[in-house]
BADODO-66152 format. One line per 3 residues: number of its first residue (from 1); their letters; for each residue x, y, z of N, C-alpha, C. Coordinates in steps of 0.1 Angstrom, whole numbers. Layout:
NUM> A> X Y Z X Y Z X Y Z; ...
***
This chain:
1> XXX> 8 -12 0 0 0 0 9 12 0; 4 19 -13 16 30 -13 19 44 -1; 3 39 6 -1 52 13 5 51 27
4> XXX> 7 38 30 13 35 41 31 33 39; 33 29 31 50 28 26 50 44 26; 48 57 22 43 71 22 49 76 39
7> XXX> 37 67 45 35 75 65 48 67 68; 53 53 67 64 48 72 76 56 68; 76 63 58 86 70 53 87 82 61
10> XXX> 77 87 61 79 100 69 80 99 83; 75 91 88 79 85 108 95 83 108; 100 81 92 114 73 98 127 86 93
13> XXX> 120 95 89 125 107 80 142 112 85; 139 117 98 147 122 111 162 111 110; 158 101 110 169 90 114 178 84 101
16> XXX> 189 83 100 194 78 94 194 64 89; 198 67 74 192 48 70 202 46 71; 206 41 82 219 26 83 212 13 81
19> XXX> 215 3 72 209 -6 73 199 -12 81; 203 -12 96 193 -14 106 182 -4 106; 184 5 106 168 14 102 161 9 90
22> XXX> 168 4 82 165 2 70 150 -8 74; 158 -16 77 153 -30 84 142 -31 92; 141 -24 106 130 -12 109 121 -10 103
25> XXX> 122 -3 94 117 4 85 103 -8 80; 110 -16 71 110 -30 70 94 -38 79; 100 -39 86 92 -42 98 79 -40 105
28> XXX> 84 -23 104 72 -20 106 62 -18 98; 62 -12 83 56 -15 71 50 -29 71; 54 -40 74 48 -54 74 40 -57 85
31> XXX> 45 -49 94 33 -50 105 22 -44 102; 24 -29 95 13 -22 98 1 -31 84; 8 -33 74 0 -37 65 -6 -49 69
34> XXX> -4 -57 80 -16 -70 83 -19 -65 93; -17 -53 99 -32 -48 108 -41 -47 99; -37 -35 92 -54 -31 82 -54 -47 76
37> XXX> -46 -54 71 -55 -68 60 -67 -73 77; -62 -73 92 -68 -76 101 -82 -73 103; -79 -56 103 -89 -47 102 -100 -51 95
40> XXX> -95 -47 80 -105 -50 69 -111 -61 71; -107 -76 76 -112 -83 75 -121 -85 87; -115 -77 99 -128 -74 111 -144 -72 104
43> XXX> -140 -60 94 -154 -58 88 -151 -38 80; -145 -33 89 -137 -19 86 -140 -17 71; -136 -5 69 -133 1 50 -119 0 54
46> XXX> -111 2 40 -102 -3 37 -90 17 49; -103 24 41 -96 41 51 -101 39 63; -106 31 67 -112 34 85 -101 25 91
49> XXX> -95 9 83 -85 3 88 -71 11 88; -68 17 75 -57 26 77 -53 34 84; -66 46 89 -70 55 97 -64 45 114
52> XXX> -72 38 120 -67 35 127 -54 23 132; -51 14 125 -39 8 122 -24 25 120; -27 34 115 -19 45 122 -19 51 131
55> XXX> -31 51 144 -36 59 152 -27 47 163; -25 37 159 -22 29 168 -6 24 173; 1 27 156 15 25 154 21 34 167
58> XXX> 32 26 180 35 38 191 47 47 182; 52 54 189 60 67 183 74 58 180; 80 69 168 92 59 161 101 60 171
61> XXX> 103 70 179 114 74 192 115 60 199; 104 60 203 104 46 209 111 29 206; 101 29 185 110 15 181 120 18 178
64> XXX> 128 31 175 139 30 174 147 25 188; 137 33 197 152 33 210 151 18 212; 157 9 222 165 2 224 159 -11 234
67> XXX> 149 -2 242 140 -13 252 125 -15 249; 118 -18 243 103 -23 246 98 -34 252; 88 -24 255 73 -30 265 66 -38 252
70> XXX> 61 -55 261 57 -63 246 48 -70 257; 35 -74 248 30 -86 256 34 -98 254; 43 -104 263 52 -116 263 45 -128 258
73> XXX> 31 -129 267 32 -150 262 24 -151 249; 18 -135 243 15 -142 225 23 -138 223; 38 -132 223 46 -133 218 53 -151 219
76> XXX> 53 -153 229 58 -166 229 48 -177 222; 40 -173 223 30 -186 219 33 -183 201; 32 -174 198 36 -177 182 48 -182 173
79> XXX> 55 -176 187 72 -178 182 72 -194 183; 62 -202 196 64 -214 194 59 -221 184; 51 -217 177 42 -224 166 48 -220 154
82> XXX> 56 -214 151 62 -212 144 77 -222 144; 78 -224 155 94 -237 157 87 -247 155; 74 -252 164 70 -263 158 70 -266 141
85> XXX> 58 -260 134 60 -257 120 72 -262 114; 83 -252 114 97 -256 110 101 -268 118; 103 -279 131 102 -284 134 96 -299 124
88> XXX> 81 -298 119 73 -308 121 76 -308 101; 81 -297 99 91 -296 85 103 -303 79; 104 -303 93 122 -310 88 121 -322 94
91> XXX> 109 -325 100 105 -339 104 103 -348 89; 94 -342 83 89 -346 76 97 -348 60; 110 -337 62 116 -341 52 130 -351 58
94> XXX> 127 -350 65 136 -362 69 133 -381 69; 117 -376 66 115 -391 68 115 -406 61; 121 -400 49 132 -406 37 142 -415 46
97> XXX> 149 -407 53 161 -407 61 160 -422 69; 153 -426 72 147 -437 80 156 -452 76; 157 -450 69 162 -460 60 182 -459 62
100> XXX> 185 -450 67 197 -449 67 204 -445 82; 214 -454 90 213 -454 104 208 -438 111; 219 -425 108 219 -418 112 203 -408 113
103> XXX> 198 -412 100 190 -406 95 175 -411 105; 178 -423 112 169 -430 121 167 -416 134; 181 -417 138 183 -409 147 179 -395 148
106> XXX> 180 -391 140 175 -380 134 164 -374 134; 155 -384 127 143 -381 124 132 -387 135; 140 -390 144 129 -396 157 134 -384 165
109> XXX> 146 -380 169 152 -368 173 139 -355 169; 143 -350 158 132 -342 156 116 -344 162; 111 -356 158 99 -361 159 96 -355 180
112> XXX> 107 -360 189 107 -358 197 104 -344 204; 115 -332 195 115 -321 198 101 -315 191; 97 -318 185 80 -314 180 75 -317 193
115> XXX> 73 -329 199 64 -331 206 65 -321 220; 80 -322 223 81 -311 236 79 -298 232; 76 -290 221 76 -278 217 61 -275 219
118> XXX> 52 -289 212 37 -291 216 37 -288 230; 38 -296 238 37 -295 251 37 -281 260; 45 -274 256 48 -265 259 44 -257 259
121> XXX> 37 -257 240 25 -243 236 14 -247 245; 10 -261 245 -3 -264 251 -3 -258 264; 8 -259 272 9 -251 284 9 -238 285
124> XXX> 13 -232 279 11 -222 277 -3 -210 271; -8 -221 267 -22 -219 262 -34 -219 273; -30 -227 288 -38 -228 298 -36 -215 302
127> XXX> -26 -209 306 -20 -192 310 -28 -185 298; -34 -189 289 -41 -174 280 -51 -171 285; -54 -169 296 -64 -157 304 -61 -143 300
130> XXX> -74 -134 297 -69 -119 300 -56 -115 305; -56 -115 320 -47 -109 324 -33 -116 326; -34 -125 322 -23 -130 316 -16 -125 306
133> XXX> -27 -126 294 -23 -124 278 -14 -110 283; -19 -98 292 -19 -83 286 -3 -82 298; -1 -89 304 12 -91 312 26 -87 303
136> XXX> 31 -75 307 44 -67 299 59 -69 303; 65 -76 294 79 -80 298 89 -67 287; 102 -61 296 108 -55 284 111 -65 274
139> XXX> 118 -58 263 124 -67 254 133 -51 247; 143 -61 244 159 -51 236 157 -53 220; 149 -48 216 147 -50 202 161 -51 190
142> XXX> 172 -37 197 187 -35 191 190 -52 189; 187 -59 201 193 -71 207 186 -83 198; 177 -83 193 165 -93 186 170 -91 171
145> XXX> 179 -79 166 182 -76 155 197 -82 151; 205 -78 169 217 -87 165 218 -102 167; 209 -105 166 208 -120 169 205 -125 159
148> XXX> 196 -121 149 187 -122 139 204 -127 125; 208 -113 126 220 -111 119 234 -124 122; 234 -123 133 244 -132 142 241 -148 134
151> XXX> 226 -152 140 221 -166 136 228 -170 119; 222 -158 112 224 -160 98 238 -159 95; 250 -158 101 264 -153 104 266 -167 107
154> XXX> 264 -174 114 266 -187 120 264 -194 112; 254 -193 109 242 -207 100 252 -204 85; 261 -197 80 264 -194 65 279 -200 72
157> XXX> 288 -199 81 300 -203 86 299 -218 86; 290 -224 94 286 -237 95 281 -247 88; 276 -238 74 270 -244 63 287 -244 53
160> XXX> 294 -237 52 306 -240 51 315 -246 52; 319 -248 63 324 -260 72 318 -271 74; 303 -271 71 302 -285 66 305 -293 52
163> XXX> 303 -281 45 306 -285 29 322 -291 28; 329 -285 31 343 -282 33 345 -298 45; 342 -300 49 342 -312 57 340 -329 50
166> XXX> 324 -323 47 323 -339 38 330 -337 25; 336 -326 18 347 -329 10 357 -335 11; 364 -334 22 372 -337 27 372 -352 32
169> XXX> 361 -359 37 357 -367 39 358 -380 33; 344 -375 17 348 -384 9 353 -383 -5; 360 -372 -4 369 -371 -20 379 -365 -12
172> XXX> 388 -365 0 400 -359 0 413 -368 -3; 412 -382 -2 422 -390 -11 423 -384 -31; 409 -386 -35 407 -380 -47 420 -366 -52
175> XXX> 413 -359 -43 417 -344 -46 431 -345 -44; 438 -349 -31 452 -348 -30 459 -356 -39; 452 -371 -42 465 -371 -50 461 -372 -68
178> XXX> 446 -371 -69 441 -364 -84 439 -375 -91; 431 -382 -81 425 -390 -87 409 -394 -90; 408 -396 -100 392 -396 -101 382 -403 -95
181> XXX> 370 -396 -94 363 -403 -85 357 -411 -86; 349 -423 -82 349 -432 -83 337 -436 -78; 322 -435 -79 311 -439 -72 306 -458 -73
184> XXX> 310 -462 -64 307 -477 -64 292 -482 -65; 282 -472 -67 266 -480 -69 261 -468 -65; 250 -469 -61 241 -461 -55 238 -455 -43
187> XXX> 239 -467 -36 237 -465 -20 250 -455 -14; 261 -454 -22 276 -448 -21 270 -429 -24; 261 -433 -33 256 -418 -42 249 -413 -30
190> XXX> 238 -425 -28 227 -417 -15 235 -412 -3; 243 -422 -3 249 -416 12 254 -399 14; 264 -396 1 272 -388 -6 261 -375 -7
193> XXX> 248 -378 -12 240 -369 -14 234 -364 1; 229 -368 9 228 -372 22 236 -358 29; 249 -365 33 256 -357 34 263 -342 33
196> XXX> 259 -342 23 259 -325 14 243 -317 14; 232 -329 17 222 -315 18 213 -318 31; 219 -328 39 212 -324 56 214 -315 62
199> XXX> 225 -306 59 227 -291 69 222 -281 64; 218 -281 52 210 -274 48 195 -272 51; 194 -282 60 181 -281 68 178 -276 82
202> XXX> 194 -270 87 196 -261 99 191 -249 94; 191 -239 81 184 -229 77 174 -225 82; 165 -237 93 154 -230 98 153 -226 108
205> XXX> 168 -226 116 173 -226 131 170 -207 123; 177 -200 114 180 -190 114 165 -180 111; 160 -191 100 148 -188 97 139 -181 110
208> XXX> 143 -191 122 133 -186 132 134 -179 143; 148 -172 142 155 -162 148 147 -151 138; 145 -152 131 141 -138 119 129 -133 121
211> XXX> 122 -138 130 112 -140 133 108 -130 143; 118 -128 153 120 -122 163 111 -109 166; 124 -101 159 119 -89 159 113 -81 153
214> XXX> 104 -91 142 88 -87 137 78 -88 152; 80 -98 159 72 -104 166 75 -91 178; 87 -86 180 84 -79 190 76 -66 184
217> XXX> 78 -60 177 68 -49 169 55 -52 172; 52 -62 166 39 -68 166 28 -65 177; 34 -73 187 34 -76 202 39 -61 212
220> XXX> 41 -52 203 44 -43 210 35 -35 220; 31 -32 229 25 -21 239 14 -16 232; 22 -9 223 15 0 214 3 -1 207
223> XXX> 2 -17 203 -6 -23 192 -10 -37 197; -9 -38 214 -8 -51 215 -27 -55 214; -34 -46 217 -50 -49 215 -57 -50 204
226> XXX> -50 -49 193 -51 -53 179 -47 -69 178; -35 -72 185 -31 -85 181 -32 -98 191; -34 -92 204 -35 -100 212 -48 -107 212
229> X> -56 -113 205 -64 -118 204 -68 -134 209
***
C-alpha cells in the first residue's frame, strides 16, 4: 500500500538509513500492513482500517530506541508455533532418512523435539487468560536484531564448514593425489548426497531467529489490543 509505505517514510524521515533502520523500516511497514489486512477483515473500510492501524502504530522514538514493553506470552505462543512448524518440516523431510542409520536418529530426534515444543505451547495456552495475555515484559529489540543477523552469520560459517568437511571426507584421497572419482553403486551416491544437503536443513534454526523482531513490533505495547487476540 503505497499510502502506508508514504506515512512509514515519513515517521522514519529524522533518522538515518543505516541498514538497521533500513530494516525497521522494513518491519514495521509489514506490520502495519496485516493490521489493516486484520482490520478489513474485522469488517472496517479499507480508510477506516488505515486510519486506525496508524492511530495505533506507538511513536518511532520509541521502536527505534533500544527497550520495549511487549505482551510476552503471545509473543511466545507464536514464536512457538512457528518452531513447531519448521520443526514438524524437517521432520517430515527427513522421513526418507529412516532407511539410513543416522538418518533413524534423526528423524525420531526431531519427531521428539516437536512433541516437547507441543507440550509446551499447550501449556502455555492454559495461561491465556486476560490478564495474563496483557502481562508486559521489556524486550531489547537492538538485541533481537543482533541475533537475527548473528544466527544467519553462524548458519552461513557452519554451512561451510560442513561443505568443506564432507569434501574432505569423501573425495579428499581424490583431490590430494588427483585421482578420479569413483562412485561404487548407488547407496555410495545416496549416502554422498545425504551428506551434502542435511545441513541445509539447519536454515530453519535461522529462519526462526528472523522472526523475532517482527514479533516484537507486533506484540508491541502500542498495538498489542489489535493483536493479542
Amino acid at each position: 500500500m503505497e499510502s502506508l509505505q508514504h506515512h512509514v517514510d515519513q515517521l522514519f524521515q529524522k533518522y538515518r538509513g543505516s541498514k538497521q533502520i533500513e530494516e525497521l523500516k522494513w518491519e514495521v511497514l509489514s506490520n502495519l500492513e496485516a493490521k489493516v489486512a486484520d482490520l478489513v477483515a474485522d469488517g472496517l473500510s479499507l480508510g477506516e482500517a488505515v486510519k486506525k492501524a496508524k492511530a495505533n502504530l506507538p511513536s518511532i522514538d520509541s521502536i527505534v530506541g533500544e527497550r520495549r514493553k511487549v505482551y510476552m506470552l503471545p509473543l511466545l505462543q507464536e514464536l512457538l508455533q512457528l518452531g513447531l512448524l519448521y520443526g514438524l518440516i524437517a521432520w517430515i523431510v527427513t522421513m526418507p532418512l529412516r532407511i539410513w542409520g543416522l538418518g533413524i536418529f534423526l528423524n525420531y530426534g526431531l519427531f521428539a523435539i516437536c512433541i516437547l515444543i507441543g507440550i509446551v505451547y499447550l501449556v502455555l495456552l492454559r495461561f491465556n487468560r486476560p490478564a495474563s495475555s496483557r502481562q508486559l515484559t521489556s524486550m531489547n529489540v537492538q538485541f533481537a536484531f543482533l541475533l537475527r543477523k548473528t544466527g544467519w552469520m553462524l548458519w552461513a560459517l557452519y554451512i561451510v564448514g560442513a561443505l568443506v568437511f564432507t569434501t574432505a571426507l569423501y573425495f579428499g584421497s581424490n583431490l590430494w593425489f588427483s585421482t578420479p572419482v569413483n562412485l561404487t553403486g548407488p547407496y555410495q551416491f545416496a549416502n554422498i548426497a545425504v551428506a551434502y544437503s542435511l545441513p541445509l536443513l539447519t536454515i530453519l534454526i535461522p529462519l526462526w531467529l528472523q522472526a523475532i523482531p517482527r514479533l516484537i513490533l507486533k506484540y508491541d505495547a502500542g498495538e498489542g489490543d489489535l493483536h493479542a487476540k
